[in-house]
C-alpha positions, 0 to 999 in steps of 0.5 A: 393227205394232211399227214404228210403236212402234220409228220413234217411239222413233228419232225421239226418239232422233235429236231428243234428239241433234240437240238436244244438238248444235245440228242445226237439220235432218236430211238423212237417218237411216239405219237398218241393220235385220237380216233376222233381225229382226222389224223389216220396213223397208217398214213403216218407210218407210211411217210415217216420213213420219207421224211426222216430220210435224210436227217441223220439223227433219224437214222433207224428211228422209230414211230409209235403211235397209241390210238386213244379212244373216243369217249363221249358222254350221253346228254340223255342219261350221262352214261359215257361210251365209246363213240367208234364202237357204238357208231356215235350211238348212246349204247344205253338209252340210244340218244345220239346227243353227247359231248366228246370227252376225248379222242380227238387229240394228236400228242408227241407223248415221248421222244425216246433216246438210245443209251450210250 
């Protein structure tokens, strides 16, 4: 349930931005959230519509979120992989030794604004 927690500090975020740049409205957020994260996206489509309800400036905004992949590096033979896909498993030599090169991550990768 820390999404709820996370969604309302992007929200301030994104309205402390849109201030200091004199946005009036925000066609869209998107989001990159890592699918090594602890952060699930579902969750997260769910409550944006709670907590941008009464903020004008979200008015029919949108939330989009791009999974990014968790890739890892094989300790035993360097071959990198996808963690989820391969169960944490090197799919190579089947180590289960390896550093996490991405997919951890939470991004606001863009704040779009409608024209006009």
């Amino acid at each position: 349930m820390h999404e709820l927690s996370i969604l309302i500090e992007t929200v301030r975020i994104v309205e402390e931005l849109a201030e200091q740049h004199n946005i009036e409205k925000v066609g869209a957020i998107v989001l990159q959230i890592g699918e090594l994260s602890s952060v699930v996206p579902q969750f997260m489509q769910e409550y944006f519509p709670l907590v941008v309800e009464n903020k004008p400036i979200f008015k029919d905004t949108k939330l989009e979120i791009e999974i990014l992949p968790g890739m890892a590096k094989c300790q035993e033979c360097q071959t990198e992989f996808n963690v989820v896909e391969n169960e944490g498993y090197c799919p190579k030599c089947r180590s289960f030794d390896k550093d996490l090169l991405c997919g951890q991550e939470f991004l606001i990768k863009e704040i779009l604004v409608p024209n006009g």
